[in-house]
C-alpha positions in Angstrom: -4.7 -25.3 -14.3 -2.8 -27.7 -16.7 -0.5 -24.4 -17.6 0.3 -23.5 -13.7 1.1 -27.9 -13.6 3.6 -27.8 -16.5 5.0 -24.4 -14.4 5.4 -26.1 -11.8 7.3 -29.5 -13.3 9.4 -26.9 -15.2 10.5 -25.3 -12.2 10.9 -28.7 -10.0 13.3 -30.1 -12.6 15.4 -27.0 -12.7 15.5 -27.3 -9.2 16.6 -30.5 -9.6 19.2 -30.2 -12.5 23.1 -29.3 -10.9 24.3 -25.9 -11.6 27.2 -25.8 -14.7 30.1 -25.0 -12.4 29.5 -27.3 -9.8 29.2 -30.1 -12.2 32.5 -28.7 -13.4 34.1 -29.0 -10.4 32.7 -32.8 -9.5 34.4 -33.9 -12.7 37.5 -32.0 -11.7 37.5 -33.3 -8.3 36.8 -37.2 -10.4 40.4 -36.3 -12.1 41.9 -35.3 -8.9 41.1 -38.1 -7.1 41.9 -40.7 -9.6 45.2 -39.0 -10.4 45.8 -39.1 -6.5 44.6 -43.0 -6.6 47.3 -43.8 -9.1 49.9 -42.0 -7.5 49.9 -43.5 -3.7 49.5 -47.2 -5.9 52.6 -46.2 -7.5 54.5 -45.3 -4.4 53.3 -48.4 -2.6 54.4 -50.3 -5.7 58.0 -49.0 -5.5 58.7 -49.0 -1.9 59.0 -52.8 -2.9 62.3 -52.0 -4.6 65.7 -52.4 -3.2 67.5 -48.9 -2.0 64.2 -47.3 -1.1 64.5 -44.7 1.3 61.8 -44.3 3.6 61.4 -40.7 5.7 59.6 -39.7 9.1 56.4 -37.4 9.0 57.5 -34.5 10.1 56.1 -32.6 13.0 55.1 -29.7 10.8 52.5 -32.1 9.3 50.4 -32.4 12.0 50.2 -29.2 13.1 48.8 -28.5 9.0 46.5 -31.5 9.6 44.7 -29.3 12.6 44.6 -26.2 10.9 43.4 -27.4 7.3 40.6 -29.1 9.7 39.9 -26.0 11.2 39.6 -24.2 8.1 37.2 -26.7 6.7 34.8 -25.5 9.8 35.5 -22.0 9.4 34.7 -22.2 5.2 31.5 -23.4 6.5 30.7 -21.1 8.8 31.2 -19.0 6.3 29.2 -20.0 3.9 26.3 -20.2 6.2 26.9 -16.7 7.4 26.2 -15.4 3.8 23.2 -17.7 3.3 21.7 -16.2 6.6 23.1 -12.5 5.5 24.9 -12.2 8.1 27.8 -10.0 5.7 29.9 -9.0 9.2 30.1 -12.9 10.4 30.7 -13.7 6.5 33.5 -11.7 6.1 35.1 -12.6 9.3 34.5 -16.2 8.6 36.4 -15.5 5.1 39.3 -13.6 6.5 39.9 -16.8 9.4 39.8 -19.0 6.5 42.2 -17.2 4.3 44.4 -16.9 7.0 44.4 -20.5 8.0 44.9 -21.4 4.4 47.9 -19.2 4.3 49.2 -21.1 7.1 48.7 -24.7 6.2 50.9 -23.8 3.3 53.6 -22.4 5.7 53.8 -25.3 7.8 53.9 -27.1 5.1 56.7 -25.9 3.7 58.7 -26.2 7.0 57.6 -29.7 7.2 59.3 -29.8 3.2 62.3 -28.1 4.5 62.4 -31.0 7.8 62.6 -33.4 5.3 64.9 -31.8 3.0 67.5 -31.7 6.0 67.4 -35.0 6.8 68.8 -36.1 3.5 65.6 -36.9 1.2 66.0 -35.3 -1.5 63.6 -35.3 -4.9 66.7 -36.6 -6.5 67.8 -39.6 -4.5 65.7 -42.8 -5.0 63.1 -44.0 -2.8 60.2 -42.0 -0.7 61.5 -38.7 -1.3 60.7 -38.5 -5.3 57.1 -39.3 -4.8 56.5 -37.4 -1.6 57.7 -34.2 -3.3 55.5 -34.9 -6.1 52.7 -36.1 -4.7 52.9 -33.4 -2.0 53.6 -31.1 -4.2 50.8 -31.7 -6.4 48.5 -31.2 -3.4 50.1 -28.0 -2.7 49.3 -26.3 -5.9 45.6 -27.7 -5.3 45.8 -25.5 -1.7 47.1 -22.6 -3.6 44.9 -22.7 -6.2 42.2 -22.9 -3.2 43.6 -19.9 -1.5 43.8 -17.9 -4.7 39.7 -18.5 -4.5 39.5 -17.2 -1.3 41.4 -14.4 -1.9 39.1 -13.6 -4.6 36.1 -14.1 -2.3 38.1 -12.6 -0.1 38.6 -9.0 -1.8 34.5 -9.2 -3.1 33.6 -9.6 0.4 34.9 -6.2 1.1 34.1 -4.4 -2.0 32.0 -1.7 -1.2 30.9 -1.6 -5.3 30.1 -5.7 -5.6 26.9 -6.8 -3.9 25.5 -9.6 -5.6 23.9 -12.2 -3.2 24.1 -15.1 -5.3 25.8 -18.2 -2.8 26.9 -20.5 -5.8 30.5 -19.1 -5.7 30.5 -19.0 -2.2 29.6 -23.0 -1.9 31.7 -24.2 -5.1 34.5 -22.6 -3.1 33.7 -24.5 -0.2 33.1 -28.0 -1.4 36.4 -27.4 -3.0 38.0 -26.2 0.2 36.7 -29.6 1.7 37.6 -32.0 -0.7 41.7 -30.3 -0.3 41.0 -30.7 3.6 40.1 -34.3 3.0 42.7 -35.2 0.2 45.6 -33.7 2.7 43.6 -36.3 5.3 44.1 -39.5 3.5 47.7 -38.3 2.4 48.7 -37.3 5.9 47.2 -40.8 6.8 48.7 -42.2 4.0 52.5 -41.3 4.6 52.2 -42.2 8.1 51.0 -45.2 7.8 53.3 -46.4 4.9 56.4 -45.8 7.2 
């Protein structure tokens, strides 16, 4: 009895314990954040400062905003799909996902080019040299996002991988959500700052 107890605890506190990589990627989002934190202080810091140039959202942005939403519901759906192994609504899931990832970074780089024609330019001072690198930061978070998806993307269809284990599957979309929800308070951010 005292043997089938301590079996018991054993497996409760492994249970309990977070898996490697998603601990991983909660200290990784930690970094992101804060390195997101000190950039918008900095921006609203300098927009103090005489001969700052302020820009208009473009259109483009919004239109991102609703489809990185969208994907967020679509990673999910996902996600539960495999957990239910439901492999056809999985892999559809997976395929609207990549595709809407693939076009939040489209739009957003026609909303780039918007704001390059109207004249702010990484070079001049003001809004422009933090937009570009605070935006840009973002977008090599999205890409490194889709670049997961892909991944999951091509083992979803891979007739010689069939491993059932969700923990990819999930650290993919908490990070898919946390991009969705840093674009948020960015999108949020910019508008509200001009």
């Amino acid at each position: 009895m005292i043997k089938t107890l301590e079996g018991t605890n054993t497996v409760s506190e492994q249970q309990k314990r977070i898996h490697p990589h998603k601990f991983t990627l909660w200290v990784a989002i930690g970094s992101i954040i804060m390195m997101f934190a000190g950039l918008t202080s900095a921006y609203i810091v300098k927009r103090q400062q005489p001969g700052w140039t302020n820009f208009e959202v473009p259109r483009a942005f919004y239109y991102s905003t609703a489809v990185i939403l969208a994907s967020s519901l679509t990673v999910q759906l996902s996600l539960k799909a495999f957990k239910e192994r439901q492999m056809i609504k999985y892999r559809n899931w997976l395929t609207v996902t990549a595709i809407l990832g693939a076009l939040f970074i489209v739009l957003q780089w026609i909303g780039f080019i918007a704001i390059w024609n109207s004249g702010i330019s990484f070079h001049g001072s003001g809004a422009g040299q933090f937009l570009y690198v605070i935006a840009g930061l973002h977008a090599l978070h999205v890409l490194g996002g889709v670049i997961a998806l892909t991944v999951l993307f091509i083992k979803a269809f891979s007739a010689k991988i069939r491993s059932y284990n969700s923990m990819p599957i999930e650290i993919m979309s908490s990070y898919w959500h946390f991009v969705d929800l840093l674009w948020i308070y960015l999108f949020i951010f910019f508008v509200w700052m001009q």
